[in-house]
N, CA, C and O of each residue as an XYZ file, in Angstrom:
868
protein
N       0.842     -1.191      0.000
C       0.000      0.000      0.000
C       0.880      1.244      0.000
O       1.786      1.321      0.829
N       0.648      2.323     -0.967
C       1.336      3.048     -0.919
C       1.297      4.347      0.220
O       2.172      5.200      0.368
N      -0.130      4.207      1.050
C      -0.121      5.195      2.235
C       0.464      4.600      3.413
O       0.829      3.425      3.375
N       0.620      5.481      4.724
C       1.253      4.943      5.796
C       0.928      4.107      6.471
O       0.234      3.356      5.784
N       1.006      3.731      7.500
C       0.511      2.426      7.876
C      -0.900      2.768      8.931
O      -1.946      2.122      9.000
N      -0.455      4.161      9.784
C      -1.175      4.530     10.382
C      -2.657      5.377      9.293
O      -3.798      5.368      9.755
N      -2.447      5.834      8.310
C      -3.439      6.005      7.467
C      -4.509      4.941      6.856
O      -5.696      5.083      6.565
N      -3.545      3.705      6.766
C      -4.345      2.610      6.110
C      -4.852      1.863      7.351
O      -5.811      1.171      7.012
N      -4.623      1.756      8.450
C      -5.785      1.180      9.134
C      -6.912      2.162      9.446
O      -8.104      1.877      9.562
N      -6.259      3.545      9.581
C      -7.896      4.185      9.965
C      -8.779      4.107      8.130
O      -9.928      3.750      7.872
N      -7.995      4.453      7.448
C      -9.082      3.850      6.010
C      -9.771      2.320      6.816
O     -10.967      2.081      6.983
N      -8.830      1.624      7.135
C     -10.142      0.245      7.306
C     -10.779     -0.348      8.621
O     -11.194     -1.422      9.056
N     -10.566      1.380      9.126
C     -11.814      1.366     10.163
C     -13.022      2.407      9.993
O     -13.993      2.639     10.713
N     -12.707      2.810      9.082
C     -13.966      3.795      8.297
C     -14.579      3.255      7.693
O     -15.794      3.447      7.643
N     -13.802      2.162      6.845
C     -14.755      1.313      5.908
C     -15.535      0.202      6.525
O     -16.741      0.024      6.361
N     -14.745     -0.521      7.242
C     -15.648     -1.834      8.694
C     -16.855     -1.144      8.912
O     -17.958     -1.607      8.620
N     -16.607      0.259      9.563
C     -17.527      0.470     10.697
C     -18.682      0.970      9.346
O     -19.876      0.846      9.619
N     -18.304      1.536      7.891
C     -19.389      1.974      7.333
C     -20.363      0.734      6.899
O     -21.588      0.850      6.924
N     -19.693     -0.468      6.497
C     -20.263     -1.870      6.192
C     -20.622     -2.367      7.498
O     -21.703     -2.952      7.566
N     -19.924     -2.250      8.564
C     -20.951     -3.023      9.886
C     -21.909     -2.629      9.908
O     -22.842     -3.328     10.302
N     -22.148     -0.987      9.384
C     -23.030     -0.240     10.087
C     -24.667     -0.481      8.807
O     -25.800     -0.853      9.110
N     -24.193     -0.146      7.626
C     -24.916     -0.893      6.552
C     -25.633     -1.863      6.160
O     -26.656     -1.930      5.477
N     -24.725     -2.907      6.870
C     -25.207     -4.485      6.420
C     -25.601     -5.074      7.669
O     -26.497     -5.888      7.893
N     -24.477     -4.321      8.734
C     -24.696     -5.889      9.755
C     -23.078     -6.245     10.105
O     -22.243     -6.413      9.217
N     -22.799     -6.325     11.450
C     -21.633     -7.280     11.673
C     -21.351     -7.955     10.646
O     -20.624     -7.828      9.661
N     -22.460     -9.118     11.288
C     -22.319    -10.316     11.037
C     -22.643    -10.749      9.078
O     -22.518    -11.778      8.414
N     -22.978     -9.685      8.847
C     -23.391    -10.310      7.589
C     -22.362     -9.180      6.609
O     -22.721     -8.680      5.542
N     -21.196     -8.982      7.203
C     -20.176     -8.329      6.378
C     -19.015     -9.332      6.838
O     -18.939     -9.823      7.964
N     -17.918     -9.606      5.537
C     -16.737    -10.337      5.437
C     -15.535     -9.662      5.455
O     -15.469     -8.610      4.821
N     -14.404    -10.133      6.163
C     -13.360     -9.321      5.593
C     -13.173     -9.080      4.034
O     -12.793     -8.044      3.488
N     -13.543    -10.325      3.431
C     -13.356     -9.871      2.281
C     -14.149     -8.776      1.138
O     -13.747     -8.427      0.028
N     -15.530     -8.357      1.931
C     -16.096     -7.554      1.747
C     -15.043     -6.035      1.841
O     -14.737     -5.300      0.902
N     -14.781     -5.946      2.823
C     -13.921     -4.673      3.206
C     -12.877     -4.717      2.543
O     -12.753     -3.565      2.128
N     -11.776     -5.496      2.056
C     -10.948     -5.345      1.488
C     -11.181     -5.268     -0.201
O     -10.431     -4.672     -0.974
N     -11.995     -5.767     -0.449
C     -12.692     -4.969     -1.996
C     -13.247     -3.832     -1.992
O     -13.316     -3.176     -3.032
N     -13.677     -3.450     -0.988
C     -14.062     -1.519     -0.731
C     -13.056     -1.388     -0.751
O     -12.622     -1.056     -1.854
N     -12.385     -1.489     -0.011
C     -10.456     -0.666     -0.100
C      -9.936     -0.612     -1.452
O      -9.229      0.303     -1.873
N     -10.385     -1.827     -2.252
C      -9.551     -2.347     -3.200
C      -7.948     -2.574     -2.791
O      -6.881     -2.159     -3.242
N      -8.295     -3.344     -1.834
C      -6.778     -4.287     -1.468
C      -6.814     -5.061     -1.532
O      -7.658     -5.477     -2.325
N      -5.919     -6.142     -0.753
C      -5.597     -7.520     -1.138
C      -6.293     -8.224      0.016
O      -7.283     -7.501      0.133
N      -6.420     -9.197      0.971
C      -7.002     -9.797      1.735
C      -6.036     -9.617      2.569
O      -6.093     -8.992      3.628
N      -4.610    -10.474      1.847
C      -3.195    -10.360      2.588
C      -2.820     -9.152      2.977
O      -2.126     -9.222      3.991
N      -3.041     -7.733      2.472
C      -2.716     -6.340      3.145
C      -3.565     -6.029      4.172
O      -3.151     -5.323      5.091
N      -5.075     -6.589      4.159
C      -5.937     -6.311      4.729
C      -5.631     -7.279      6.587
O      -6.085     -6.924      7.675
N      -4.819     -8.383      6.309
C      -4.518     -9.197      7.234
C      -3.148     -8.501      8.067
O      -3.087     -8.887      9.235
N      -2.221     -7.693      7.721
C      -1.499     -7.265      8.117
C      -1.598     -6.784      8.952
O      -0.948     -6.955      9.983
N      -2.943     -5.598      8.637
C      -3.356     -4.729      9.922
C      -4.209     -5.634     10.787
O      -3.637     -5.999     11.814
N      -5.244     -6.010     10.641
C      -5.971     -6.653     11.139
C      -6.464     -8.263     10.712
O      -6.612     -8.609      9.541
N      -6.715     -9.292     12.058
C      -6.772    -10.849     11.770
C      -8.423    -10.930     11.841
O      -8.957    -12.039     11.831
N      -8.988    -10.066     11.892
C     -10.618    -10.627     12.818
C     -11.328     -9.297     12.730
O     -10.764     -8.228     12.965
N     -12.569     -9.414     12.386
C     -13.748     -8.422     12.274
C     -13.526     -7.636     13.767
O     -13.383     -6.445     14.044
N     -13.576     -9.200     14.820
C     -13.402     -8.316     16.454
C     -11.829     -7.476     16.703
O     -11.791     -6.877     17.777
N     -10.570     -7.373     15.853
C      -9.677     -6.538     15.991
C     -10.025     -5.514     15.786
O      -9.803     -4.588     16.566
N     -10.886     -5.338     14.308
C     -11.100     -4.051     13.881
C     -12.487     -3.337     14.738
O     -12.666     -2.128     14.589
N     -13.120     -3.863     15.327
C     -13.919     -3.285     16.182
C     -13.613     -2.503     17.736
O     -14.116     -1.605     18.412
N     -12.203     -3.672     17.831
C     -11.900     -3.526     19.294
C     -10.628     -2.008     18.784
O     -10.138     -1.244     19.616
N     -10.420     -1.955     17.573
C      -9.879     -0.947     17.474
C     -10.185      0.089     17.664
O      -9.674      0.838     18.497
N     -11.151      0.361     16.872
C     -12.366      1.503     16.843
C     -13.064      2.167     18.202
O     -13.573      3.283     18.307
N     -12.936      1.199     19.137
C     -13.840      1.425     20.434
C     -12.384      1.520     21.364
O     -12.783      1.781     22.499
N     -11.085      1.440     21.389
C     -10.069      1.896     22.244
C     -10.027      3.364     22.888
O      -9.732      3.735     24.024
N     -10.358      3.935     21.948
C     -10.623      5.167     22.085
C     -11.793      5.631     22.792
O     -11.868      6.612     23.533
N     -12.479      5.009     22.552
C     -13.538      5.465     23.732
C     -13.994      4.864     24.805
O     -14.886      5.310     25.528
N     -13.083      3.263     25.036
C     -12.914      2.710     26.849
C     -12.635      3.968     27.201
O     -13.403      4.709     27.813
N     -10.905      4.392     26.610
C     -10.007      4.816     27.095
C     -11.088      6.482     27.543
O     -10.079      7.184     27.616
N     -11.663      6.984     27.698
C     -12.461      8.479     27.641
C     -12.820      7.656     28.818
O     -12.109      7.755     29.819
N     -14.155      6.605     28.818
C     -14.923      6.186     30.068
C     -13.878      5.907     31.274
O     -14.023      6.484     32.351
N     -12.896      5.063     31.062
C     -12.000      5.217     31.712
C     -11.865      6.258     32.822
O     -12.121      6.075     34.012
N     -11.271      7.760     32.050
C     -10.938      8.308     32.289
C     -12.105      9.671     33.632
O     -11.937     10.380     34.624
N     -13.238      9.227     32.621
C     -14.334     10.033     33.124
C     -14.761      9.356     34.538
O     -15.014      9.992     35.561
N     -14.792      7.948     34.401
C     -15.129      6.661     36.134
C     -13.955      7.257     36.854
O     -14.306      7.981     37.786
N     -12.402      7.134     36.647
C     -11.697      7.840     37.518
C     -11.523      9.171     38.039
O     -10.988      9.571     39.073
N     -12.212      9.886     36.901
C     -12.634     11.394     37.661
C     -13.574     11.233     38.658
O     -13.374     11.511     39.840
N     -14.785     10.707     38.115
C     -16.044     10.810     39.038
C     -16.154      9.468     40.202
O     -17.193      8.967     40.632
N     -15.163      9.201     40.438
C     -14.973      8.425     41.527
C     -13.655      9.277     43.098
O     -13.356      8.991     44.258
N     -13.346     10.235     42.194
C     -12.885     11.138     43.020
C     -13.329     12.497     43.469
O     -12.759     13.463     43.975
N     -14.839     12.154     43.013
C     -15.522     13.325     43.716
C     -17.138     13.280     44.479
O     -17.917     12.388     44.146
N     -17.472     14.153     45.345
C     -18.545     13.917     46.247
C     -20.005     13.444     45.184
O     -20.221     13.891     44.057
N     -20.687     12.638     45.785
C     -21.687     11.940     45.268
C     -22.935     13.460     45.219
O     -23.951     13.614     45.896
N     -22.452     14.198     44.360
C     -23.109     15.563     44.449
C     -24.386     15.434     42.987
O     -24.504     14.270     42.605
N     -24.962     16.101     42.485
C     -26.041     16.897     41.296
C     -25.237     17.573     40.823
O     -25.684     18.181     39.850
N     -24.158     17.790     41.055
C     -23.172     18.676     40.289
C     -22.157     18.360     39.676
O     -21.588     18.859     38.705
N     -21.859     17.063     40.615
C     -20.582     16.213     40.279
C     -21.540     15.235     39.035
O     -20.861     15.373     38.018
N     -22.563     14.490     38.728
C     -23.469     13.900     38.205
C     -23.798     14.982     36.720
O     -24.056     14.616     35.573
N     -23.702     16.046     37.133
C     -23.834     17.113     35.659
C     -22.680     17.395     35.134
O     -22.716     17.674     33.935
N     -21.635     17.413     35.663
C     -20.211     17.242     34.837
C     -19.955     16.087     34.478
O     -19.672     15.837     33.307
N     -20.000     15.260     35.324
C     -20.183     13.369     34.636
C     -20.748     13.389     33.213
O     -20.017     13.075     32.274
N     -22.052     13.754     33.016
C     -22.802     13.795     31.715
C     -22.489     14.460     31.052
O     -22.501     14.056     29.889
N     -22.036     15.792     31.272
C     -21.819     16.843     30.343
C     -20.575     16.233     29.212
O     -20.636     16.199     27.983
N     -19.381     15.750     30.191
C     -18.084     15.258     30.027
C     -18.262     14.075     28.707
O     -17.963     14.260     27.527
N     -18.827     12.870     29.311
C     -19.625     12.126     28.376
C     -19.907     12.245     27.272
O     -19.341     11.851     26.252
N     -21.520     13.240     27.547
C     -21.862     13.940     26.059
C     -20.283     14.261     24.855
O     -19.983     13.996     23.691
N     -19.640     14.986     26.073
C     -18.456     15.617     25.082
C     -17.576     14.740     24.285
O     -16.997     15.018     23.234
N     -17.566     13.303     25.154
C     -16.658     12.427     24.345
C     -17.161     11.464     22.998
O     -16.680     10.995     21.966
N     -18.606     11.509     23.823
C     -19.343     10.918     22.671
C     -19.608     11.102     21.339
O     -20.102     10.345     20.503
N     -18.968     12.868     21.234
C     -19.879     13.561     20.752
C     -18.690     14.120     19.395
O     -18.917     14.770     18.375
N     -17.245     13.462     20.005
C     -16.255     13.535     19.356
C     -15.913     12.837     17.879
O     -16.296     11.676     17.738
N     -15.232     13.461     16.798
C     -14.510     12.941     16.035
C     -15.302     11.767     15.176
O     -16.048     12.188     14.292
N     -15.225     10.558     15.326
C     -15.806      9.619     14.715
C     -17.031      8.875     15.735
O     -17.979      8.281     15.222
N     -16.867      8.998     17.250
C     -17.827      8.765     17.990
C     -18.952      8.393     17.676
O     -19.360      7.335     18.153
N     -19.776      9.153     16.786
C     -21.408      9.174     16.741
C     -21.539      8.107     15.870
O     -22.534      7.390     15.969
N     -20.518      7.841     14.856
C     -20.633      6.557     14.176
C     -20.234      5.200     15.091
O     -20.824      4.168     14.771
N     -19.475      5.143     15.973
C     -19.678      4.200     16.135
C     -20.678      3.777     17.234
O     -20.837      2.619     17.623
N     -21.366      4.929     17.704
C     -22.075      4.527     18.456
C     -23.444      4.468     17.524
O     -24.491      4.540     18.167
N     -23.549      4.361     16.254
C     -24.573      3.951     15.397
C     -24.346      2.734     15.467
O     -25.113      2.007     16.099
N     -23.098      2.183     14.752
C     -22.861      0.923     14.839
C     -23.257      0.097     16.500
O     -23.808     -1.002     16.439
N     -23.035      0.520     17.479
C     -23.154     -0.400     18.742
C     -24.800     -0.513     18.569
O     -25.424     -1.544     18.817
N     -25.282      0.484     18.191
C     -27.317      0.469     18.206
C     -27.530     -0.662     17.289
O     -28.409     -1.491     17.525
N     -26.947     -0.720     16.497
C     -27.541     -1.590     15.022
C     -26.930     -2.930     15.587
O     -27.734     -3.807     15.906
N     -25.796     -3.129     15.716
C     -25.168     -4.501     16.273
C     -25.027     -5.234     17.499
O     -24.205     -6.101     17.793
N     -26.162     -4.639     18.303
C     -26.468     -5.180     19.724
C     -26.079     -6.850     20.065
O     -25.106     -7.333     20.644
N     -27.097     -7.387     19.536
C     -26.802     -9.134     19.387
C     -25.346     -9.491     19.150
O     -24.567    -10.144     19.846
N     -25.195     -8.905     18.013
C     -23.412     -9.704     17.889
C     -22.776     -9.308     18.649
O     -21.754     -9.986     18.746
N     -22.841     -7.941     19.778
C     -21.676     -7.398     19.820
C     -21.662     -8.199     21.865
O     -20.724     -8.174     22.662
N     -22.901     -8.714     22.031
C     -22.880     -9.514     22.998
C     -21.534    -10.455     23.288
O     -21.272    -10.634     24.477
N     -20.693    -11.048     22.333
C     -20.379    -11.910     22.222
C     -18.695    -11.357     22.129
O     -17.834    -12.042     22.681
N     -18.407    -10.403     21.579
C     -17.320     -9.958     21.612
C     -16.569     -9.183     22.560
O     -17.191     -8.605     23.450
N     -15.443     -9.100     22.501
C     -14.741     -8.631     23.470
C     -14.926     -7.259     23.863
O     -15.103     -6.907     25.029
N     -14.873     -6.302     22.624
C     -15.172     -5.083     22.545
C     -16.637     -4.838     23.174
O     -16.756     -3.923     23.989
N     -17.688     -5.574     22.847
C     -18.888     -5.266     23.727
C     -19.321     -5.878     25.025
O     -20.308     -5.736     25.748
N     -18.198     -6.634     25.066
C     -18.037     -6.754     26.686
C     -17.589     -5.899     27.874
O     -18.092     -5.880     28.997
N     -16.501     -5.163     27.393
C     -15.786     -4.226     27.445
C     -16.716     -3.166     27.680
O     -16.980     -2.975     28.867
N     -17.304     -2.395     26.798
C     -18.416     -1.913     26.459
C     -19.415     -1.620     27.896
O     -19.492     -0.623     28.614
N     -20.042     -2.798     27.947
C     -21.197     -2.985     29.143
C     -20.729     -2.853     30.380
O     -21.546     -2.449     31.207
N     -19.530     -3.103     30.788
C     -18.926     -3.034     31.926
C     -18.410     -1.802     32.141
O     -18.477     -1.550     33.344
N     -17.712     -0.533     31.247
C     -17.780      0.413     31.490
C     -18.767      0.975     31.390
O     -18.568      2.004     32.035
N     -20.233      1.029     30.817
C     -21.346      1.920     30.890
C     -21.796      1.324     32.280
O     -22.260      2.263     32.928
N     -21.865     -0.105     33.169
C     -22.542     -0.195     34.078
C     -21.601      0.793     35.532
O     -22.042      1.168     36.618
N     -20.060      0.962     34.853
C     -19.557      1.473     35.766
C     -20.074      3.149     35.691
O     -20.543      3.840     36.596
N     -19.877      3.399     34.676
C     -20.872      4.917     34.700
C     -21.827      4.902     35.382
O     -21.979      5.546     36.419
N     -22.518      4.230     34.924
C     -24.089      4.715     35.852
C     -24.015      4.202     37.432
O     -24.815      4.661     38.247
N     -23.175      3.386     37.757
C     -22.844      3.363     39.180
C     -22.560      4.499     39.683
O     -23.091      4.949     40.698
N     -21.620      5.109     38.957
C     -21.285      6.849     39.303
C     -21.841      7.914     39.458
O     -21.541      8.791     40.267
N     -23.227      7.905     38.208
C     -24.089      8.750     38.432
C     -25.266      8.651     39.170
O     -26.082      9.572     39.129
N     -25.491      7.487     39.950
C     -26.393      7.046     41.041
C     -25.714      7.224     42.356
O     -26.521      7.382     43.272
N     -24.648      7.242     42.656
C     -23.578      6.830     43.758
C     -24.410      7.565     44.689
O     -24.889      8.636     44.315
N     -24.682      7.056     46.049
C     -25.295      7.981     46.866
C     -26.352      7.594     46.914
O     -26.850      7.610     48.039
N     -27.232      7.054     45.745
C     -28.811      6.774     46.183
C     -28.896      5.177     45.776
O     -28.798      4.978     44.565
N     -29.037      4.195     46.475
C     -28.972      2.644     46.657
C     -30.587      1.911     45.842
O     -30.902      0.723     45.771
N     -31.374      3.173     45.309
C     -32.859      2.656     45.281
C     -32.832      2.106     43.718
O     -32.185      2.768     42.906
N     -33.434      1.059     43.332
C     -33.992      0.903     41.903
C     -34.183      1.879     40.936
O     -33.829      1.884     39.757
N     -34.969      2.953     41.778
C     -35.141      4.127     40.622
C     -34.183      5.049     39.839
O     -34.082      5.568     38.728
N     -33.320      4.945     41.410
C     -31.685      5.687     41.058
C     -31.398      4.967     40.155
O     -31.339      5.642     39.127
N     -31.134      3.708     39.935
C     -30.494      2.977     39.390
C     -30.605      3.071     37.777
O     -29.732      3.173     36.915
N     -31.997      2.996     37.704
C     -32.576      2.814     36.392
C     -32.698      4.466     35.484
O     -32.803      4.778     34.297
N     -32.627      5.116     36.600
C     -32.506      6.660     36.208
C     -31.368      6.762     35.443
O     -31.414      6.968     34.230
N     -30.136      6.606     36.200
C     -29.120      6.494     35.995
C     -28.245      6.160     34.416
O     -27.298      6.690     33.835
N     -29.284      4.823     34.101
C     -28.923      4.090     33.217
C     -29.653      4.777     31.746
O     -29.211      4.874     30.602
N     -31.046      5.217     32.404
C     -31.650      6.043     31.191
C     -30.424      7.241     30.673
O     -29.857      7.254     29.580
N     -30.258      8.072     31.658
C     -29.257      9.194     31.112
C     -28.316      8.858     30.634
O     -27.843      9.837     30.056
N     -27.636      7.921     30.493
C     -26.583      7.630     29.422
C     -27.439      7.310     28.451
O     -27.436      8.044     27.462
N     -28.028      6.580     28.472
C     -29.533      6.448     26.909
C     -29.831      7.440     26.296
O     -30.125      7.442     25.101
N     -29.790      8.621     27.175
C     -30.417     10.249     26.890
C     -29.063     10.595     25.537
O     -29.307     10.940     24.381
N     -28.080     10.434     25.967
C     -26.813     10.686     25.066
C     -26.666      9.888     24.046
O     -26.299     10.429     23.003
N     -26.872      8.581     24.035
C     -26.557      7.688     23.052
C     -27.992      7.998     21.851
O     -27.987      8.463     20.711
N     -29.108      7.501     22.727
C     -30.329      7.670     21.917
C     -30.840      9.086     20.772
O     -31.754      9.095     19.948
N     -30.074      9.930     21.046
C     -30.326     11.147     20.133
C     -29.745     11.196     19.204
O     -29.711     12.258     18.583
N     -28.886      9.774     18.626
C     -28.287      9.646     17.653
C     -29.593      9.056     16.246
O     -29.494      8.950     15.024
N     -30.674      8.807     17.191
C     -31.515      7.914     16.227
C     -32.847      7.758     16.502
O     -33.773      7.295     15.835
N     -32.802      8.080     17.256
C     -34.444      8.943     17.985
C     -34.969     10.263     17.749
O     -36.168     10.528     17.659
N     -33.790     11.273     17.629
C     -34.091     12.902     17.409
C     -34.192     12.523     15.741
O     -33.240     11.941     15.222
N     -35.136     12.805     15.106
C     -34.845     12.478     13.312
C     -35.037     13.595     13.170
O     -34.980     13.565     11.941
N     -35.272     14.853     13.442
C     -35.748     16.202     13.179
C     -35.023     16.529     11.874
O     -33.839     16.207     11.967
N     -35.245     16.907     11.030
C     -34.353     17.211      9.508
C     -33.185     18.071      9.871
O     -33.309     18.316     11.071
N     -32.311     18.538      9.489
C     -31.263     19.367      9.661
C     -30.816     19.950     11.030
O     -30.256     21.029     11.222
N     -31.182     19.012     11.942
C     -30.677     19.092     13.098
C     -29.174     18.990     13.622
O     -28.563     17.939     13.432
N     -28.680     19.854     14.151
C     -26.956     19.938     14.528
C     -26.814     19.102     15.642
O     -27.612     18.870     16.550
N     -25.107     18.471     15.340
C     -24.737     17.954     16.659
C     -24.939     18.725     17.820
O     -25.326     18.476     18.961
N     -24.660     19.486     17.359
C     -25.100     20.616     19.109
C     -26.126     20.411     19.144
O     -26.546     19.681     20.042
N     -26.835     20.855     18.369
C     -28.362     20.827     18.655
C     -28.676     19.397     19.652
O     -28.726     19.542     20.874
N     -28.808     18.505     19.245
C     -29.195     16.811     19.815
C     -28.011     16.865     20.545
O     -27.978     15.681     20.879
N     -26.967     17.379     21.067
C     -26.131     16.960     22.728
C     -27.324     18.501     23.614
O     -27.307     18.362     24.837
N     -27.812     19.190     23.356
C     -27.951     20.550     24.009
C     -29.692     19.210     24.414
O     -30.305     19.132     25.478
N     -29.949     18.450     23.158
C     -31.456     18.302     23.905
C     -31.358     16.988     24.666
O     -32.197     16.646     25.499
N     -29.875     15.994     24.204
C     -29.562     15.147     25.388
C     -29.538     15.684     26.513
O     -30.084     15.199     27.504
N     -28.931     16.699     26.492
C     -28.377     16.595     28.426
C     -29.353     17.324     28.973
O     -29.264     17.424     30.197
N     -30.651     18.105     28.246
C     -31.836     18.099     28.968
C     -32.757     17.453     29.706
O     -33.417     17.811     30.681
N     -32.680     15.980     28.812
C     -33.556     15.259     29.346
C     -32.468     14.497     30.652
O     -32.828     14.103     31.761
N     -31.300     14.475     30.151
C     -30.783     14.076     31.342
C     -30.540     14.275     32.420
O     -30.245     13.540     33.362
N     -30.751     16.075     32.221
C     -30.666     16.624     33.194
C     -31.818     16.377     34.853
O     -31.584     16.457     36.059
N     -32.942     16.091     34.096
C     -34.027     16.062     34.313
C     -34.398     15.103     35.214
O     -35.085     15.365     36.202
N     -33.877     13.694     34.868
C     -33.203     12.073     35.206
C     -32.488     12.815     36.705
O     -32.919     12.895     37.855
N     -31.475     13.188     36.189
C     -30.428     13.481     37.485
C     -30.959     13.905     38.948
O     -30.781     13.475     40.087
N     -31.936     15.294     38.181
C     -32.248     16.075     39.284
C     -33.089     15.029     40.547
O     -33.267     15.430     41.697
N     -33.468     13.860     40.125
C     -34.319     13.075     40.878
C     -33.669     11.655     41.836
O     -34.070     10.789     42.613
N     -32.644     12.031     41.293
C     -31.339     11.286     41.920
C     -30.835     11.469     42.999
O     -29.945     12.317     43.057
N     -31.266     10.661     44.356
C     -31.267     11.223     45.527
C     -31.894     12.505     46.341
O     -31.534     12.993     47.412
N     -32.950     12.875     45.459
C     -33.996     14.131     46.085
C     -35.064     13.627     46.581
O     -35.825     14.331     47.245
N     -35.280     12.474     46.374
C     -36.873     12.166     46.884
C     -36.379     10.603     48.036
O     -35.537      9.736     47.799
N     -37.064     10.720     48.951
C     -37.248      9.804     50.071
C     -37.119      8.226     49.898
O     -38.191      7.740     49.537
N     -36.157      7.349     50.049
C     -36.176      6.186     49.789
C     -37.393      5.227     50.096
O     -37.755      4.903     51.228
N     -37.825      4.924     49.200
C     -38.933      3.697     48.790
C     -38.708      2.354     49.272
O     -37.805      1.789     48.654
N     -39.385      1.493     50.411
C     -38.539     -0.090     50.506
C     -38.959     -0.738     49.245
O     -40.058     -0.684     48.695
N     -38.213     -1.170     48.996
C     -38.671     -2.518     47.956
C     -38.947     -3.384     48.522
O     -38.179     -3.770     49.403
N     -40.422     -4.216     48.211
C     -41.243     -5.200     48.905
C     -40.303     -6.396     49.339
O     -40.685     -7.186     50.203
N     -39.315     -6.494     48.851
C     -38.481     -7.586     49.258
C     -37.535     -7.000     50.920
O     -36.770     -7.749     51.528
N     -37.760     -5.975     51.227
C     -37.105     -5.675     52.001
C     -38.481     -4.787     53.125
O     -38.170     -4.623     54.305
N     -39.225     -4.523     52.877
C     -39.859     -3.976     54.019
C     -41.540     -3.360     52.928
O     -41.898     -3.235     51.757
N     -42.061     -3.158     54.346
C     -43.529     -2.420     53.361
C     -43.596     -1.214     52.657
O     -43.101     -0.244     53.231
N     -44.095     -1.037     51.538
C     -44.019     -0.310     50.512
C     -45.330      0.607     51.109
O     -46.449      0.196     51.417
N     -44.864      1.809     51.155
C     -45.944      2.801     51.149
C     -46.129      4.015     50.330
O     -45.098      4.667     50.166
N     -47.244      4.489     49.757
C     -47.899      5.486     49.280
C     -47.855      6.692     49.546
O     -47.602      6.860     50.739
N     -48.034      7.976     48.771
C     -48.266      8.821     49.405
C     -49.508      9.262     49.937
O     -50.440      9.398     49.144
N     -49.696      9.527     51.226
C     -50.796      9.948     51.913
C     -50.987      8.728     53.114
O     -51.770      8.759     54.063
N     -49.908      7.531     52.717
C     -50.444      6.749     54.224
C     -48.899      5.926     54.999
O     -47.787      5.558     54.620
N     -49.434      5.942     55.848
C     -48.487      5.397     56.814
C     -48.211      4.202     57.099
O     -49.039      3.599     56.416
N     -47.433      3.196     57.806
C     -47.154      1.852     57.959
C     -48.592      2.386     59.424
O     -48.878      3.452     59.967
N     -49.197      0.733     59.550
C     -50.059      0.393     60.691
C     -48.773     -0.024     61.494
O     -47.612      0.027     61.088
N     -49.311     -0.526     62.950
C     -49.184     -1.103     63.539
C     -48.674     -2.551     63.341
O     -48.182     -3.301     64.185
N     -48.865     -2.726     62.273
C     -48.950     -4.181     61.733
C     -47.539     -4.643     61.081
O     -46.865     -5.641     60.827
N     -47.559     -3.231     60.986
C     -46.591     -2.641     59.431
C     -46.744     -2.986     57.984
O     -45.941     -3.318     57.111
N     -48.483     -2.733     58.025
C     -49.337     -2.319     56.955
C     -49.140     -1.149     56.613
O     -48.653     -0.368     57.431
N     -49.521     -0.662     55.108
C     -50.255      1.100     54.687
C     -50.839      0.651     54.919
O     -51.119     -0.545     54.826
N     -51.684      2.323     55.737
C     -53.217      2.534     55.721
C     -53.107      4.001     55.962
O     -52.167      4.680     56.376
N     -54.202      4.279     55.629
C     -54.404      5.707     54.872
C     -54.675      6.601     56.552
O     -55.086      6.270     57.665
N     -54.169      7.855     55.904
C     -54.437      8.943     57.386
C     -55.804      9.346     57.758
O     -56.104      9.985     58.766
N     -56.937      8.727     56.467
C     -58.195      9.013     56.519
C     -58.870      7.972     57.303
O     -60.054      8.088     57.622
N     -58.174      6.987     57.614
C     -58.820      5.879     58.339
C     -59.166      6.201     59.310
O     -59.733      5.406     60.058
């Protein structure tokens, strides 16, 4: 190949991720990609042995951000403030360079990407995020809150269809709704979960029994 070496693999991670993203993981070949290139199989093997190299390539770059963002926000108070720079930060990395494509690709290739290293990888740093942005509140709702607002960021890649809508535009209306998520994150009164004690309503109290029953009784 007559370009550099570092040029010709990002060419055939532009091209992977445009055919993963097109067809399907699973239903694209290396040898598919190396006829987009118009290379050889054997040049194409140089850089990369496996569909999962060239994926796990592509996504290094953005462990390496989550990474970076879990070790920030693990060194700071379980605050609404610390939780809005968490997201904001996020948004920002997500929101980077080639980012938005591949986080098209992770939407479209859910199933396969179960199985690979890179989306293993993957799930374990987003569950460590949202551990971060719950930290402080132990309840289900936190939890699931939590997990929506990273959804809030990812999902406006393919949910907002509005015509001529800017990246700014869809990160400015992500981190609204996320914002929104957050604010409820440790503000409201812990709930037992029936597995752990009686669940009450608003307007009534545990009995005697340690039943609800209403203050009108």
């Amino acid at each position: 190949m007559s370009q550099s070496t570092g040029g010709t693999r990002e060419r055939i991670q532009a091209v992977a991720l445009e055919l993963f993203t097109e067809q399907g993981y699973e239903k694209t070949s290396l040898r598919e990609i190396a006829e987009r290139l118009n290379v050889t199989k054997a040049a194409l093997y140089y850089h990369f042995k496996s569909k999962d190299e060239i994926v796990s390539s592509f996504v290094e770059d953005r462990l390496r951000r989550m990474d970076e963002l879990i070790e920030w926000a693990r060194s700071q108070p379980a605050t609404l403030a610390t939780r809005r720079i968490l997201i904001s930060r996020y948004a920002d990395a997500m929101f980077a360079t080639q980012q938005p494509s591949v986080m098209r690709f992770f939407e479209q290739n859910q199933t396969a990407l179960k199985s690979l290293s890179a989306g293993l990888q993957m799930r374990d740093r987003m569950m460590s995020l949202a551990n971060e942005l719950c930290r402080g509140d132990e309840s289900p709702a936190a939890q699931l809150r939590a997990a929506l607002t990273l959804f809030a960021v990812h999902s406006s890649w393919f949910a907002v269809r509005a015509p001529d809508i800017t990246d700014d535009e869809r990160r400015r209306i992500a981190l609204e709704v996320a914002d929104e998520l957050l604010a409820k994150i440790a503000s409201e009164p812990t709930v037992d979960h029936p597995a752990r004690g009686p669940l009450t309503r608003t307007g009534e109290q545990p009995g005697a029994d340690g039943q609800p029953r209403s203050d009108a009784a």
